[in-house]
C-alpha positions as CSV (number, residue, x, y, z in Angstrom):
1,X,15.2,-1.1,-13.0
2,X,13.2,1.8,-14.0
3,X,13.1,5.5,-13.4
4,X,11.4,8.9,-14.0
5,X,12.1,12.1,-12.2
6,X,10.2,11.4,-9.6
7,X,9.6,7.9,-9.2
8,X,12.1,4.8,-9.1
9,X,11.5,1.4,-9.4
10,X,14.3,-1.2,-8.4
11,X,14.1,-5.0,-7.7
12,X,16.9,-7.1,-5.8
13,X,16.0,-10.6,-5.0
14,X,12.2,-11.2,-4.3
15,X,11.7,-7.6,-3.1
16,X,10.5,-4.8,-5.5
17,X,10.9,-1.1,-4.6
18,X,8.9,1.6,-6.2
19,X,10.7,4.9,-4.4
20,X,9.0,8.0,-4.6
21,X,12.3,10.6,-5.5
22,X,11.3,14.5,-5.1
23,X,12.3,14.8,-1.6
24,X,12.9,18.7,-2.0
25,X,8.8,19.0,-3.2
26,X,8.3,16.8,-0.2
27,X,7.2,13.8,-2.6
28,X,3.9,15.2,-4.3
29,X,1.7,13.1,-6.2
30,X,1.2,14.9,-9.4
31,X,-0.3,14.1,-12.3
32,X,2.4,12.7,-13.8
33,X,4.1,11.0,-10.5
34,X,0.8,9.1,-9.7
35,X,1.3,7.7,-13.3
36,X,4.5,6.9,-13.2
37,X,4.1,4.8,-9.9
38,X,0.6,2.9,-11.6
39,X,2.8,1.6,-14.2
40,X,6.0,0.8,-12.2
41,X,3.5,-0.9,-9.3
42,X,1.8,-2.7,-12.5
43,X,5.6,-3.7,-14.0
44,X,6.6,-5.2,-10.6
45,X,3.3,-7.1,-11.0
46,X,4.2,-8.5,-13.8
47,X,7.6,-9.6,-13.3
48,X,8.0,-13.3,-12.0
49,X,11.1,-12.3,-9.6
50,X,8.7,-10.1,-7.5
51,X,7.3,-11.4,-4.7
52,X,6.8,-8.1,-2.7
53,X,6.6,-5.0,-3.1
54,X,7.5,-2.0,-1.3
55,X,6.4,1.7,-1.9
56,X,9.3,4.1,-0.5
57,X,10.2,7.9,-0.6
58,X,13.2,9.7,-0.3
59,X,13.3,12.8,2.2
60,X,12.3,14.0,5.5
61,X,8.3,13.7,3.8
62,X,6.7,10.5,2.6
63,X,4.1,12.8,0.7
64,X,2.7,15.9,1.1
65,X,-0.1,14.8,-1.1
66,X,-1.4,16.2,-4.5
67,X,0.7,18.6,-6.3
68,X,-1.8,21.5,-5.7
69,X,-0.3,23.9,-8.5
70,X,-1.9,21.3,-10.7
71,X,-5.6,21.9,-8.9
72,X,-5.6,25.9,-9.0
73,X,-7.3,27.8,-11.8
74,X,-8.7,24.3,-13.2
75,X,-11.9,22.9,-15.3
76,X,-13.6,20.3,-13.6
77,X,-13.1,18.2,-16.7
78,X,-9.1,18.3,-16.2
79,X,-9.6,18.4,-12.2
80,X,-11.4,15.0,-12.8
81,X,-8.3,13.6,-14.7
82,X,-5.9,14.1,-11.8
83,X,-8.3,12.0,-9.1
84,X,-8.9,9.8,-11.9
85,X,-5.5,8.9,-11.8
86,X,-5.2,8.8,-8.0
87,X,-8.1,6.4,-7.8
88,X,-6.2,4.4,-10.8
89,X,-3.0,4.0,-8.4
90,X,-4.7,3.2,-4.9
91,X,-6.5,0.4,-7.5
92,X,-3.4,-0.6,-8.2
93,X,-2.0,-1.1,-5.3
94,X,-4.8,-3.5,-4.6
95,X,-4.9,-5.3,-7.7
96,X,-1.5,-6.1,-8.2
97,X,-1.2,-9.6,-6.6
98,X,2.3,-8.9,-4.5
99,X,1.8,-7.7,-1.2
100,X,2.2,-4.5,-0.8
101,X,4.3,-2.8,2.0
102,X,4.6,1.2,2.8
103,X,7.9,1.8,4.3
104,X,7.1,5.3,5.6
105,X,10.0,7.8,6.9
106,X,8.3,10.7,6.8
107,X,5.1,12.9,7.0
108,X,2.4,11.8,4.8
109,X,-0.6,13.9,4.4
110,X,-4.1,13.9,2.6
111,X,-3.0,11.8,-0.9
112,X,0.1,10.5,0.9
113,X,-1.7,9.3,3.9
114,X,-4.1,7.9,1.3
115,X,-1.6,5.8,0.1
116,X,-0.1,4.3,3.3
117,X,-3.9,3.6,4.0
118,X,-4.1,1.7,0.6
119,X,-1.0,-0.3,1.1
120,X,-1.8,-3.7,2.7
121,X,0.7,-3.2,5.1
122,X,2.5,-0.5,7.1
123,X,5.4,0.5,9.1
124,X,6.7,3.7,10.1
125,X,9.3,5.5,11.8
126,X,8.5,6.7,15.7
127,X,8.8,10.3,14.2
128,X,6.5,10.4,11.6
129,X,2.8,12.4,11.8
130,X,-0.2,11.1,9.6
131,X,-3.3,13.6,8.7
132,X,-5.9,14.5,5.9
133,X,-5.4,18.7,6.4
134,X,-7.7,19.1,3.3
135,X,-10.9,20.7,5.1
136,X,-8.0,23.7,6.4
137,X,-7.6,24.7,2.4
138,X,-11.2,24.0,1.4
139,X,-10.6,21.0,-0.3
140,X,-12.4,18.1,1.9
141,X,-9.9,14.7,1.5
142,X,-12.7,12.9,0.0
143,X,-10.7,10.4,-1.8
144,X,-8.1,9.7,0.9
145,X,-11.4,8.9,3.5
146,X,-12.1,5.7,1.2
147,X,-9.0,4.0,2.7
148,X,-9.0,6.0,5.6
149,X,-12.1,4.5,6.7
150,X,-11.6,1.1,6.1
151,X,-8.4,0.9,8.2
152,X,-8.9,3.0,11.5
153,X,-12.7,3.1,11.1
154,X,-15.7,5.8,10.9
155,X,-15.2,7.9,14.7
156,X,-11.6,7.8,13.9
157,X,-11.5,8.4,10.3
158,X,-14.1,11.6,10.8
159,X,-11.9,13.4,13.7
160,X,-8.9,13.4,11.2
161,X,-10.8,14.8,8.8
162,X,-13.0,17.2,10.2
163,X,-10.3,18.6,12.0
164,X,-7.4,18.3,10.0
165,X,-5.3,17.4,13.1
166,X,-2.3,15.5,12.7
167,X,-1.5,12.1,14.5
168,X,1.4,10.6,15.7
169,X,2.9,7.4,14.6
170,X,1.8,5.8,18.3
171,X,-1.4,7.3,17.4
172,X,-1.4,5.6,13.9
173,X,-0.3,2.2,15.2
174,X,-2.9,2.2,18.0
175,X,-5.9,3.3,15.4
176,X,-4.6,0.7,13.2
177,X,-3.2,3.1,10.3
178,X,-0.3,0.9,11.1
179,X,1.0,-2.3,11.4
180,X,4.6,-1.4,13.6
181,X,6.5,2.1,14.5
182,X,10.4,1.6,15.0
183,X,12.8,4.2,15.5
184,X,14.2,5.6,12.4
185,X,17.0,4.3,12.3
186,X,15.6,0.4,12.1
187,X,13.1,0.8,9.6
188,X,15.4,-0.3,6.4
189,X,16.0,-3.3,8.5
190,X,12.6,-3.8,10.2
191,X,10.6,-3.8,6.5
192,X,13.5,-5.7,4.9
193,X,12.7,-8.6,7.3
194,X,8.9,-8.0,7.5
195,X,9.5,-8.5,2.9
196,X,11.5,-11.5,3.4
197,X,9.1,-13.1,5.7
198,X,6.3,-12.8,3.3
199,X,8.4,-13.5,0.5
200,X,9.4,-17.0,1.7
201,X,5.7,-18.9,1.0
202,X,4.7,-19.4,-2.4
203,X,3.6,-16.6,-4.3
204,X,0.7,-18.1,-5.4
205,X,-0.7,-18.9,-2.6
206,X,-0.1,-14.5,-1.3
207,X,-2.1,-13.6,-4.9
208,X,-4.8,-15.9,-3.7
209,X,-5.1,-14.8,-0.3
210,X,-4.5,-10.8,-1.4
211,X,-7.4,-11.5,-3.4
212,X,-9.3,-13.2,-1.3
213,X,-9.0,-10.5,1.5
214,X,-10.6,-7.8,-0.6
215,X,-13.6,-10.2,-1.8
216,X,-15.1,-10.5,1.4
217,X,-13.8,-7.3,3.9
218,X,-16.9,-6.0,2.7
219,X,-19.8,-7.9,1.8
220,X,-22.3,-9.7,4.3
221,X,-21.1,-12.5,6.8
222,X,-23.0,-15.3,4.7
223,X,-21.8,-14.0,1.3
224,X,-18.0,-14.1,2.8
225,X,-18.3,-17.9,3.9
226,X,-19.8,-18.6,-0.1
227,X,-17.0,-16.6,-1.2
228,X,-14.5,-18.0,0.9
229,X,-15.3,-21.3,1.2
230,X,-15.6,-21.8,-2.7
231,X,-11.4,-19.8,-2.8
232,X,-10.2,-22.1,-0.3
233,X,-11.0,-25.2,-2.6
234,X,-10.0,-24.2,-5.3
235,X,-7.0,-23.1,-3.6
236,X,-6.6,-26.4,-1.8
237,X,-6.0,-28.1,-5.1
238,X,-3.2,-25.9,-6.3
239,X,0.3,-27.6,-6.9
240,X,1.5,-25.4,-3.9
241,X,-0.9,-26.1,-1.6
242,X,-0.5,-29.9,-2.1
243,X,3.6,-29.1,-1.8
244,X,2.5,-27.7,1.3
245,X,0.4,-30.3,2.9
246,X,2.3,-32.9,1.7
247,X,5.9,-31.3,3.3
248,X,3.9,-30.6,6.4
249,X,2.9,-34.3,6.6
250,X,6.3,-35.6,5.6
251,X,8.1,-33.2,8.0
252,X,10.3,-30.8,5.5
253,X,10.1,-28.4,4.4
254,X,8.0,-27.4,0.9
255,X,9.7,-26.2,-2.6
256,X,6.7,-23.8,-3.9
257,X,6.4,-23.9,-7.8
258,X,8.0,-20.4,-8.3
259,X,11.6,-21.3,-6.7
């Protein structure tokens, strides 16, 4: 377990939980927050336990997004350093090779939806709004639109930033922000199961296919197949994969190399 003011980071069993604790700031991702959750996201990577990971917040906000006393009366040498750093922890999020789950109980706007868009997965409470208000304060959610984009695509992705407009969870889960909306009071439960789903095949094999996802969402259909067809030898050979074919033929079932 690890903690800073604003962020904690706790594991139990396979699951690791990097929380996101200033619930009367409504969660902001300041400077020093968005660093604090890069390295605990990169020390859950790096502990063998770990098989999933799930970004949480405490308080009636997921995030309001970027601390904006830190982006008033700025350089833009030292306004650069705080997206640097937001850019450093949505990488993250990819590159760490858990899945990565946001368990979201409250608002999250422009950097905070950002992050829910990052995640690779997503549930949400039946009460909780979604938007990228930036355009209303000058400030066009550039950054947050690189997630944005990829998840609920370009018609979608423009109205919520053009307008600012906030969406409903519904909303979220039918534009594809989301992957389920439960009431409130089922989400613990609901992304606990969703973790221990996951969390049951070998982690190997998820850091293979987490990887592989990114490689090819965006190239060309011919470049995927190259790139996907040259993975899924290599992974074919693994010890797990063998484990896996082998209990599959044998009828049992498999005991991945990280049990």
């Amino acid at each position: 377990m690890s903690e800073t003011t604003a962020v904690t980071v706790r594991i139990a069993g396979p699951i690791g939980t990097l929380t996101l604790s200033e619930p009367r700031r409504r969660n902001p991702l300041s400077l020093e927050t968005m660093r604090a959750a890069t390295a605990g996201l990169r020390d859950l990577a790096a502990d063998p336990r770990v098989r999933v990971i799930v970004i949480a917040a405490e308080g009636p906000a997921f995030s309001a997004g970027h601390d904006l006393t830190q982006l008033a009366g700025r350089t833009v040498e030292e306004e650069r350093i705080v997206f640097d750093a937001c850019g450093e922890l949505m990488a993250a999020v990819h590159d760490v090779p858990q899945p990565v789950i946001a368990k979201v109980q409250g608002t999250a706007l422009a950097a905070g939806c950002q992050l829910v868009a990052a995640c690779d997965l997503a549930v949400a409470a039946d009460d909780v709004r979604f938007g990228t208000p930036g355009v209303k304060i000058g400030l066009f959610c550039s950054t947050p639109m690189v997630p944005l984009t990829r998840v609920v695509g370009r018609r979608r992705a423009m109205q919520m930033l053009l307008t600012g407009d906030l969406i409903d969870a519904t909303t979220a889960l039918d534009w594809g922000l989301l992957n389920q909306v439960v009431p409130g009071a089922d989400l613990d439960a609901t992304v606990q199961a969703l973790a221990e789903r996951i969390a049951a095949s070998s982690s190997a094999t998820l850091a293979i296919g987490k990887r592989a996802f990114y490689e090819q969402i965006d190239v060309s259909e011919p470049d995927a197949y190259r790139l996907m067809t040259e993975t899924m030898a290599t992974n074919a050979v693994t010890c797990d994969a063998q484990e896996g074919i082998t209990a599959f033929l044998e009828k049992r079932d498999p005991v991945w190399s990280d049990r």
